[in-house]
C-alpha positions in Angstrom: 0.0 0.0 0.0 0.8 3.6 -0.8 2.3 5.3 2.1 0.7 8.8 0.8 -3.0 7.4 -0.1 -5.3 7.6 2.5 -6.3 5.3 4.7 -9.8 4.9 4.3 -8.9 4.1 0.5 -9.0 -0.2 1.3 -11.9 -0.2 3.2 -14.0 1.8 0.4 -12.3 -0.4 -2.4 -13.5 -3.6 -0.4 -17.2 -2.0 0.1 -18.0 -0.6 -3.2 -16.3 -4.5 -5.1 -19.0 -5.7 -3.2 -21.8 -4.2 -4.4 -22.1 -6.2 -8.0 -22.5 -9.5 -5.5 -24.7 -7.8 -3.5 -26.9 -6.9 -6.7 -26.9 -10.4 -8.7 -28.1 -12.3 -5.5 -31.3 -10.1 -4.9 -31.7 -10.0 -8.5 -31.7 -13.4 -9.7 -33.2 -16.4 -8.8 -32.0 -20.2 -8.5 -31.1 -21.1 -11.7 -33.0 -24.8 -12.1 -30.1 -27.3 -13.2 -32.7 -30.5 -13.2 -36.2 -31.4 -12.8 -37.5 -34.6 -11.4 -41.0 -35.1 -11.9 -42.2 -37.3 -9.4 -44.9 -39.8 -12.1 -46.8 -42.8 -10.5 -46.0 -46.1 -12.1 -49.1 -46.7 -14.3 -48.2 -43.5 -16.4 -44.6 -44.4 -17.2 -46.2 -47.6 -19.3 -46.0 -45.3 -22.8 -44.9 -41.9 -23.7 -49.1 -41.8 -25.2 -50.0 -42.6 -21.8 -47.2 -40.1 -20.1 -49.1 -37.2 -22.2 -52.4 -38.0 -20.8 -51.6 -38.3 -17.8 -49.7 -35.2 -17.6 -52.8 -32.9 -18.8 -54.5 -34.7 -16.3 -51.8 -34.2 -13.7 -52.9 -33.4 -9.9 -52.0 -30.4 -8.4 -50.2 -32.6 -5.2 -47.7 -34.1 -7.7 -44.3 -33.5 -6.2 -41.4 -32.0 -8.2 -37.6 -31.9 -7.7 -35.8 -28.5 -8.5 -32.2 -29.1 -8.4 -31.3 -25.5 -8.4 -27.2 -23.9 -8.2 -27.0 -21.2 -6.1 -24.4 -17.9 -6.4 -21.5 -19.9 -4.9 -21.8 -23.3 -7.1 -23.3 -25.2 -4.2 -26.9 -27.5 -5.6 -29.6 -27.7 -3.5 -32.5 -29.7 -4.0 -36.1 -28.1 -3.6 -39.1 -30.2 -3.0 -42.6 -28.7 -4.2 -45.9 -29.8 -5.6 -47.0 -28.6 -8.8 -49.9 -26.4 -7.5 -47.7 -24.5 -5.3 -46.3 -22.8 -8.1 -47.2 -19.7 -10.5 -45.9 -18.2 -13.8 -44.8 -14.5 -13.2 -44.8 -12.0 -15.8 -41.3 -11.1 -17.1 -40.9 -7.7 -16.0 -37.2 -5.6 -15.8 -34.7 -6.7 -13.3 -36.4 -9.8 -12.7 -34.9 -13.0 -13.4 -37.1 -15.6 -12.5 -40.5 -17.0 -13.8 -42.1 -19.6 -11.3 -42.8 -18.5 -8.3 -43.8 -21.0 -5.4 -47.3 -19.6 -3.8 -46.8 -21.2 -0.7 -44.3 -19.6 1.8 -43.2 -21.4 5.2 -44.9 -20.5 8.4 -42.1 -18.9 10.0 -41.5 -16.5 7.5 -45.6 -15.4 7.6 -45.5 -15.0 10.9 -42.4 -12.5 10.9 -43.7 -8.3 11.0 -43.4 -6.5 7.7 -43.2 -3.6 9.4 -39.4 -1.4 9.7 -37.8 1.4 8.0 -36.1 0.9 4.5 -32.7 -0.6 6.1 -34.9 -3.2 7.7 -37.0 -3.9 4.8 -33.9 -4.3 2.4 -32.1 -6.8 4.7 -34.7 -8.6 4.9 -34.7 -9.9 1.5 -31.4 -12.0 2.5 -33.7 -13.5 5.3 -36.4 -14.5 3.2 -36.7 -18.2 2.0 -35.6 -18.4 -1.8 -39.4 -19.2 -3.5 -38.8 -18.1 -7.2 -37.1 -20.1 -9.6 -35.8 -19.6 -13.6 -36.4 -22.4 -15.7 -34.9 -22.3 -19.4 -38.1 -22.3 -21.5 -36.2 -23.1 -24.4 -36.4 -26.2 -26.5 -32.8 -27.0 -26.2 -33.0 -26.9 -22.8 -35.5 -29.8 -22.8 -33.9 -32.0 -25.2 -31.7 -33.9 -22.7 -35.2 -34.9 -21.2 -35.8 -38.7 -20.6 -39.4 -37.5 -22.3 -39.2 -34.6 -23.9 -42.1 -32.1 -24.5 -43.3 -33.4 -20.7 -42.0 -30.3 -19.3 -43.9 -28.2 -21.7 -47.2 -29.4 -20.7 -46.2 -29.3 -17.5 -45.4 -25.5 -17.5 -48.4 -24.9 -19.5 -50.7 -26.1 -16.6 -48.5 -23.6 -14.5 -49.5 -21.2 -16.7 -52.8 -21.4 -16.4 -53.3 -21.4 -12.5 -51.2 -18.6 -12.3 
């Protein structure tokens, strides 16, 4: 370090370098790596009986979001299919699925603080919104592909 610079110079460099990992974690979502959809045996016969089944599909059947957070670690996140929405792309946000259902802890915590409050509290919350690639490529690694399609669709349309 420069004997002549001033001494507060380090601590700003250190705060301000910080801000761009600050900004991409309340921006973005978990990314989702994999999805395991959890199918009872009887549908798994044929892929004709797979696509009937799935525009059928319950709103209890469980999924598997294997999601990569900001530092490379996967977590695994249990949900059922009607505990999720499509959100509207708007600008700044990342994800699209949002799961409805929040814990109970989290509902029972008070909303109320100033704007320092409020903004830390977004580190507290539990993560509930997910992206998921809607592109074809991204599906064609599928074990069934075009499952995931419908499966988004019926998203779609209880959101």
């Amino acid at each position: 370090m420069d004997p002549e610079s001033p001494p507060w110079k380090t601590p700003a460099i250190m705060i301000f370098g910080a801000i761009p990992l600050v900004f991409t974690v309340m921006t973005s979502s978990p990314y989702v790596g994999s999805i395991h959809l959890r199918i009872p045996a009887h549908a798994r016969t044929s892929k004709e009986v797979l696509m009937r089944w799935i525009e059928r599909m319950p709103k209890d059947t469980a999924l598997d979001f294997s999601t990569m957070r900001l530092i490379g670690l996967q977590k695994t996140n249990g949900l059922m299919v009607g505990e999720l929405r499509a959100l509207k792309p708007t600008l700044g946000r990342v994800a699209n699925l949002e799961r409805v259902q929040r814990s109970a802890v989290w509902d029972q915590q008070p909303k109320r603080g100033g704007a320092v409050s409020r903004f830390f509290a977004r580190f507290q919350e539990p993560r509930n919104k997910f992206y998921v690639a809607e592109r074809r490529s991204a599906t064609d690694r599928s074990r069934a592909p075009g499952v995931w399609e419908k499966v988004f669709e019926q998203i779609k349309k209880q959101s």
